[in-house]
TORDREN-818227 format. One record per residue (C-alpha): residue number from 1; x, y, z. Coordinates in steps of 0.001 Angstrom, whole numbers, plus 524288, in hexadecimal, padded with zeros to 5 digits. Each point is the difference from the previous one (the first is absolute). Example, Ala and Ser with C-alpha at 12.3 -4.5 7.8 and 13.67 -1.06 7.14 Angstrom:
REM TORDREN-818227
+-----+-------+-------+-------+
! pos !     X !     Y !     Z !
+-----+-------+-------+-------+
!   1 ! 8300C ! 7EE6C ! 81E78 !
!   2 ! 8055A ! 80D70 ! 7FD6C !
+-----+-------+-------+-------+
//
This chain:
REM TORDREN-818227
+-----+-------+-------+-------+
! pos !     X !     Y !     Z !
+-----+-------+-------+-------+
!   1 ! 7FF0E ! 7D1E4 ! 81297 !
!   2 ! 80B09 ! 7F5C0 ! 7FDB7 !
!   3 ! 80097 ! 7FB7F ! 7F29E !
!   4 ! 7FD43 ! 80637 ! 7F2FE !
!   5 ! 7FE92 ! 7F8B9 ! 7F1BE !
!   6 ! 8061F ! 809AD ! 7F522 !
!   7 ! 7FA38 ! 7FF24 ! 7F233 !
!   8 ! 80027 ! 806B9 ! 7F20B !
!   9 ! 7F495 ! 80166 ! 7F818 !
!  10 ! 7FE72 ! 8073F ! 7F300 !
!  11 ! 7FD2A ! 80F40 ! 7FD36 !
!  12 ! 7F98B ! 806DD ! 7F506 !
!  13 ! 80A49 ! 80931 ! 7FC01 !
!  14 ! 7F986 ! 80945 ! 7FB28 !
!  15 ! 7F915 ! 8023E ! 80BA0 !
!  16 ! 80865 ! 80006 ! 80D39 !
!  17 ! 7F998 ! 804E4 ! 80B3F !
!  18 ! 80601 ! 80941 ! 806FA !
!  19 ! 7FD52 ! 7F9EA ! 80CAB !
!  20 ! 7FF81 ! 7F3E3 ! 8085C !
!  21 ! 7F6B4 ! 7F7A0 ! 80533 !
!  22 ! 7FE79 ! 7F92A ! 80CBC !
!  23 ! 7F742 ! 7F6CA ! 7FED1 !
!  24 ! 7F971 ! 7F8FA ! 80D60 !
!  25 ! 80083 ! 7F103 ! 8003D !
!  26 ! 7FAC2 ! 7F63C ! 809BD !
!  27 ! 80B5C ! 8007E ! 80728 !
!  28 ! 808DC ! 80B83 ! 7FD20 !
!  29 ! 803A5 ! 807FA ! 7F3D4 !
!  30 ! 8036D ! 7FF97 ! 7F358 !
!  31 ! 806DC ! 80AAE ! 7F9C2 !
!  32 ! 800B0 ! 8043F ! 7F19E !
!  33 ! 8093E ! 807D6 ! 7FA3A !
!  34 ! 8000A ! 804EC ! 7F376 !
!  35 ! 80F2E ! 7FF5E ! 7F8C1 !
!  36 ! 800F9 ! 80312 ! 7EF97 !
!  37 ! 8001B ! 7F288 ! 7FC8D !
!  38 ! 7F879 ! 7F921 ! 809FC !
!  39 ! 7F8B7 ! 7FF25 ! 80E5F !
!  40 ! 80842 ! 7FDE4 ! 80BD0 !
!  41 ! 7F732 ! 7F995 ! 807C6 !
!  42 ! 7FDCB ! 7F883 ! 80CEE !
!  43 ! 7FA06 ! 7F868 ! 80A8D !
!  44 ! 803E1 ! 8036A ! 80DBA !
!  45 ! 7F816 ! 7F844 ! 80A99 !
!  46 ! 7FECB ! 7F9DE ! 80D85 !
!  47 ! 8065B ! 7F1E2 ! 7FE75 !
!  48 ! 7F8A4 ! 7FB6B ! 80B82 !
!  49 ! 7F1DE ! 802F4 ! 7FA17 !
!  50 ! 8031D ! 7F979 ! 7F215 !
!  51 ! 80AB1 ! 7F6D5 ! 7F91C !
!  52 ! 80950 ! 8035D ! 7F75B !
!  53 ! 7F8CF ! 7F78F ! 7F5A0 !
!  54 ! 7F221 ! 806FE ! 80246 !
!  55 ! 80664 ! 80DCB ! 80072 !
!  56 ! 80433 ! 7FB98 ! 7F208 !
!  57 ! 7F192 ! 7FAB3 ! 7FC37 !
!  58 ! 7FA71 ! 80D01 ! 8066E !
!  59 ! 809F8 ! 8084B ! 7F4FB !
!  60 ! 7FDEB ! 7F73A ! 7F4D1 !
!  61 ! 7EE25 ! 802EB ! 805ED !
!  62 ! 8016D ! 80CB2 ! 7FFDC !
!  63 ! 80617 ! 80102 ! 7F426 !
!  64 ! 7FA6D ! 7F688 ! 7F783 !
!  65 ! 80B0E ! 7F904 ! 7FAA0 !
!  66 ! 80E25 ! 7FD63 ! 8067B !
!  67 ! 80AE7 ! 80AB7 ! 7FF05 !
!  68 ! 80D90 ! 7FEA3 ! 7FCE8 !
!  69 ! 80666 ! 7FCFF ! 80E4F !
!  70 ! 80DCF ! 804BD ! 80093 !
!  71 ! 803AD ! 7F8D7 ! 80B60 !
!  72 ! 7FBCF ! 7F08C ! 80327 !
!  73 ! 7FC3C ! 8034C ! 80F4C !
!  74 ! 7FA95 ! 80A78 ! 805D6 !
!  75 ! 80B14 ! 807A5 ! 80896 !
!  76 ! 80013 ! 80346 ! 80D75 !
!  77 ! 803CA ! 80B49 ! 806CD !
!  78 ! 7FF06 ! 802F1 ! 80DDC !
!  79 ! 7FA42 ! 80F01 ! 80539 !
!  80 ! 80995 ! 809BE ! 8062C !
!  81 ! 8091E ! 808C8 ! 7FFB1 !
!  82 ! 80CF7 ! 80531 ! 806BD !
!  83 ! 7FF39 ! 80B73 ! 80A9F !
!  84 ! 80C76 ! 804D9 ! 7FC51 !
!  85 ! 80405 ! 7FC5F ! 7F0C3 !
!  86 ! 80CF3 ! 80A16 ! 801C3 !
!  87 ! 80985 ! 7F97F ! 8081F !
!  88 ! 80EB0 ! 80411 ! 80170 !
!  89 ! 802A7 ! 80118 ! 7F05A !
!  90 ! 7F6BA ! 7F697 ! 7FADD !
!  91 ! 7F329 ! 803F6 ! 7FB5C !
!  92 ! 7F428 ! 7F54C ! 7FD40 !
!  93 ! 7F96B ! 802A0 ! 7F4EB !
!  94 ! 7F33C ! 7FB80 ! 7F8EE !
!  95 ! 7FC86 ! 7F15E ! 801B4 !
!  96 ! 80C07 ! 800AD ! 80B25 !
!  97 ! 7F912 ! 8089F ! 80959 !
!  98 ! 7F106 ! 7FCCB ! 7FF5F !
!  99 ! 7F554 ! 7F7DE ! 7F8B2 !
! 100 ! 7F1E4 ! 8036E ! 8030A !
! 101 ! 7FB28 ! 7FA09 ! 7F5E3 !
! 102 ! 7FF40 ! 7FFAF ! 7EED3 !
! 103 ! 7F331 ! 809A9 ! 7FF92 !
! 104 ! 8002F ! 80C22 ! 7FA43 !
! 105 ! 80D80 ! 7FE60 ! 7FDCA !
! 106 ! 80478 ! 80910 ! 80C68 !
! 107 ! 80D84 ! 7F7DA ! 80260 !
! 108 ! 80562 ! 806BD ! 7F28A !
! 109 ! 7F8B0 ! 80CD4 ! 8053D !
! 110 ! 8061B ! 7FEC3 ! 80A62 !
! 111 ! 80E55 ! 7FD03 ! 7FC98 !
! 112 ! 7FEB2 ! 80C2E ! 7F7BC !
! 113 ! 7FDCA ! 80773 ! 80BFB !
! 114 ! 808D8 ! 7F9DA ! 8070B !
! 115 ! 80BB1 ! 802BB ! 7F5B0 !
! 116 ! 7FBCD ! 80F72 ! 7FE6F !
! 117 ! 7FFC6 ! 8023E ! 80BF5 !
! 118 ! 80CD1 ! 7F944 ! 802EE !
! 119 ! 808BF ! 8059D ! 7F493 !
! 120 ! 7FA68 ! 80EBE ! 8036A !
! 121 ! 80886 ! 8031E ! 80851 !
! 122 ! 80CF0 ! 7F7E6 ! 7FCFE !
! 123 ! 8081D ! 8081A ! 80ABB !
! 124 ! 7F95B ! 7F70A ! 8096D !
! 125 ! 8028D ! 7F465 ! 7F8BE !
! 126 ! 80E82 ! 801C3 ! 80351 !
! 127 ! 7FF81 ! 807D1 ! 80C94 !
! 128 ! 7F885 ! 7F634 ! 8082E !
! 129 ! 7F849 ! 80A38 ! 803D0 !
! 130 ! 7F922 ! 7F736 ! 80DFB !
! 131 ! 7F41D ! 806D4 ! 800B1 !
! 132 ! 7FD32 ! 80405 ! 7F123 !
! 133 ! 801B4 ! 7F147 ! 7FE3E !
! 134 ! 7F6DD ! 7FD19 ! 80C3A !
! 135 ! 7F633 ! 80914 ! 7F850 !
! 136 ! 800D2 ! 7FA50 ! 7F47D !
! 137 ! 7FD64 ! 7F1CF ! 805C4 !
! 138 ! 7F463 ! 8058C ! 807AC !
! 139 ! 7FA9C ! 806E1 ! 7F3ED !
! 140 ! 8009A ! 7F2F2 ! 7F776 !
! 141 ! 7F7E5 ! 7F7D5 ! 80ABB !
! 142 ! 7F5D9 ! 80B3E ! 7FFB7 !
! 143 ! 7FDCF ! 7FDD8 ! 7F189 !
! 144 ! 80152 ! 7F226 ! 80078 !
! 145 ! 7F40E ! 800F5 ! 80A68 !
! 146 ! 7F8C9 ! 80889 ! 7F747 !
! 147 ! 80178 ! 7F5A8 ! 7F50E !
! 148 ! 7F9AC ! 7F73E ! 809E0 !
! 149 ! 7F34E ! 809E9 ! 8031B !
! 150 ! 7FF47 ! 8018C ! 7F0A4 !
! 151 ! 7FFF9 ! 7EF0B ! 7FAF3 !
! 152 ! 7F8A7 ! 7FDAC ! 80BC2 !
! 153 ! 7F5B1 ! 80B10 ! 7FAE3 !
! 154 ! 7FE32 ! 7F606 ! 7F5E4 !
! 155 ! 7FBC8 ! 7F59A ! 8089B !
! 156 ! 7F3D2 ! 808FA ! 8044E !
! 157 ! 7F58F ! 7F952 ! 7F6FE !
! 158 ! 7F3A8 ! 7FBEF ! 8015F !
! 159 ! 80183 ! 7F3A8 ! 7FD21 !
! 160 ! 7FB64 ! 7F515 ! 808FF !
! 161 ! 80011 ! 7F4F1 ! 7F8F8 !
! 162 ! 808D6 ! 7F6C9 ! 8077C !
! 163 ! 806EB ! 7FEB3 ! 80D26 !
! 164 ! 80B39 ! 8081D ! 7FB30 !
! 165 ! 7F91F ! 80B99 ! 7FC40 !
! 166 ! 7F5D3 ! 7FFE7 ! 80BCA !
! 167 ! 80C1D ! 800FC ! 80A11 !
! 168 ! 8089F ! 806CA ! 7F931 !
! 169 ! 80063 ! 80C86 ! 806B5 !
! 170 ! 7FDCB ! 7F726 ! 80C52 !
! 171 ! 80B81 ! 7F9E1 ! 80089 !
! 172 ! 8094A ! 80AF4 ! 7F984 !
! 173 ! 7FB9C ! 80C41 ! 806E2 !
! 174 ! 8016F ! 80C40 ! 7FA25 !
! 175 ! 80BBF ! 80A62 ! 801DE !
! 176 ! 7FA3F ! 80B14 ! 807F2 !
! 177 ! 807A5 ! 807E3 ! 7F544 !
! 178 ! 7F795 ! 7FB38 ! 7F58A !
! 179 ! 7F39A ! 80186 ! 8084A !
! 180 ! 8024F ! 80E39 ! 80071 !
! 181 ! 800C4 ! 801B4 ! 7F098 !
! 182 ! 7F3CE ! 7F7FC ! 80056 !
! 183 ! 7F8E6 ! 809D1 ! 808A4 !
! 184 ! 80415 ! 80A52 ! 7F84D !
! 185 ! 7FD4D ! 7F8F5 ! 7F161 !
! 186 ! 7F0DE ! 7FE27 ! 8063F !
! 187 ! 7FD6F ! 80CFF ! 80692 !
! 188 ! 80810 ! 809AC ! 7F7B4 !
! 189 ! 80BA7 ! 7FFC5 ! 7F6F7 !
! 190 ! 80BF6 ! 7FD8B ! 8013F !
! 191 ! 80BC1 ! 80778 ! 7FAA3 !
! 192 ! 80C6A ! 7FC4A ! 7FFF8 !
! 193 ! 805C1 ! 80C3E ! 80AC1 !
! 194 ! 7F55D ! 7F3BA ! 80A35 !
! 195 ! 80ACA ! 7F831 ! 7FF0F !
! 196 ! 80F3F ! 7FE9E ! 7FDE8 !
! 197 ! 80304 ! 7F427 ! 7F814 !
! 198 ! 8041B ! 7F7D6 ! 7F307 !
! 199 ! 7F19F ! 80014 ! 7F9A5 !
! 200 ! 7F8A9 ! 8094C ! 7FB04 !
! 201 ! 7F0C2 ! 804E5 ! 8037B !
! 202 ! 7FC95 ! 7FC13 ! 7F258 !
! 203 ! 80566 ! 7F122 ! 802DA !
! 204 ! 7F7A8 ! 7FF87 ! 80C99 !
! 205 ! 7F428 ! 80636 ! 7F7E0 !
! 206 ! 80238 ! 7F4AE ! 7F4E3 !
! 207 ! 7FF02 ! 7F636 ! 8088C !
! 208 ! 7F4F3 ! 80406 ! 807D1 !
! 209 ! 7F6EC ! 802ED ! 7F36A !
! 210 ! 80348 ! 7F3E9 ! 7FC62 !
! 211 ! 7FB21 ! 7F97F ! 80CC7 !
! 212 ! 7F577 ! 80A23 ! 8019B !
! 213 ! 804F2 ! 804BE ! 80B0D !
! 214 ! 7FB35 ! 80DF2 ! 7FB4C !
! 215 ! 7F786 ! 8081D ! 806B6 !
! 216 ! 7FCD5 ! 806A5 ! 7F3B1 !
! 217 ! 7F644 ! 806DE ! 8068A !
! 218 ! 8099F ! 8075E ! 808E7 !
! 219 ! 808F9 ! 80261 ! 7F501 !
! 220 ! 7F682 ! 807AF ! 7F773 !
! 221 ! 7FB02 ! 8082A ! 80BA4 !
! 222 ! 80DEF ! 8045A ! 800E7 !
! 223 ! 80325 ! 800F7 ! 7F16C !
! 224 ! 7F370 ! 807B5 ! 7FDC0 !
! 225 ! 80475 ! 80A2A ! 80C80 !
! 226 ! 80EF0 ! 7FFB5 ! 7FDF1 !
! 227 ! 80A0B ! 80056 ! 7F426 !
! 228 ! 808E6 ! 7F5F5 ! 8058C !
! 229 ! 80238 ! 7F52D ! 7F836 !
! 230 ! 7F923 ! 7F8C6 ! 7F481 !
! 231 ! 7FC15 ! 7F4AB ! 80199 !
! 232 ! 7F69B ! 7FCB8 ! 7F691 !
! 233 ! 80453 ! 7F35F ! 7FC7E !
! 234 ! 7FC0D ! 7FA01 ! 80C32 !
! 235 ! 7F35E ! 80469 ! 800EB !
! 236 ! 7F9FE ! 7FE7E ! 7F557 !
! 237 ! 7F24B ! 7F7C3 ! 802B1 !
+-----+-------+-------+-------+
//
């Protein structure tokens, strides 16, 4: 993705879901996010499938009438991230050390993380401790590749209604990190002790129901034989 059209729409306040929604477009995403006095909302696309002007009709489609547009034009933003974001005494945080991009809002998630784990042991900070600091840097790309495996989850539809969705997964292969989840999410469950990183089992399991990637099958076999985890709300039907 390269650019991404932010937008407000109203809420009914007495009735804020406690969740958000990522909604599949023709070409990308649009997020919604629920706040206490409004939707945070967006468009994040391909710029070389559709024009900034028909990303905007696409919105204004979807939605039935236009929303209140914060900015005039859509901004840009560039994918990556630093391998090292602690350097000397200077530490790059948020927006300074990586941009994947504005879905499921993992760059705040992430500078969370990032911060925690920085300020928990403040000795460091001021001992220039070489290898706790080489640790730290190779800890933060880790999670910054997991929040890679889990927004491209996202892309796994099965939609196949234009060029962009068809070759998708074609031309951005998957991380051999999230292909391993995916074995596991089809063929058994997965627990968070599979893997070591930022996001939970339950954010992998949210996603997946919602692109029915669920072998629901599977996970009642297992349910019905084991006490291991409930997971009822992803298998219902």
């Amino acid at each position: 993705m390269k650019k991404a059209i932010p937008f407000f729409i109203d809420i009914d306040k007495e009735n804020i879901p406690a969740y958000t929604e990522s909604i599949a477009m023709n070409y990308g995403w649009m997020w919604k996010i629920p706040l206490q006095h409004r939707y945070g909302c967006g468009y994040v696309y391909d710029s070389d499938f559709i024009s900034n002007e028909d990303a905007k009709k696409e919105i204004e489609k979807f939605l039935g009438f236009e929303p209140d547009y914060p900015k005039v034009d859509p901004f840009l933003f560039n994918p990556g991230c630093y391998k090292e974001i602690w350097k000397g005494n200077c530490l790059a945080v948020g927006l300074a050390s990586a941009f994947v991009e504005p879905l499921e809002a993992t760059s705040i998630f992430q500078t969370v993380v990032m911060l925690r784990s920085f300020f928990a042991n403040k000795h460091h900070i001021f001992n220039r401790n070489n290898k706790y600091i080489e640790n730290f840097n190779k800890a933060y790309l880790k999670n910054t590749e997991e929040v890679m495996d889990f927004i491209y989850l996202h892309y796994m539809t099965d939609k196949n209604n234009n060029d962009f969705w068809k070759n998708f997964t074609v031309n951005n292969e998957m991380p051999d990190t999230l292909k391993e989840k995916i074995n596991i999410i089809q063929n058994s469950i997965l627990h968070d002790n599979d893997h070591i990183g930022v996001f939970s089992s339950n954010s992998y399991y949210r996603v997946s129901s919602g692109l029915d990637l669920l072998n629901k099958k599977t996970i009642k076999k297992i349910m019905s034989s084991h006490d291991l985890v409930n997971l009822k709300d992803y298998i219902h039907g």
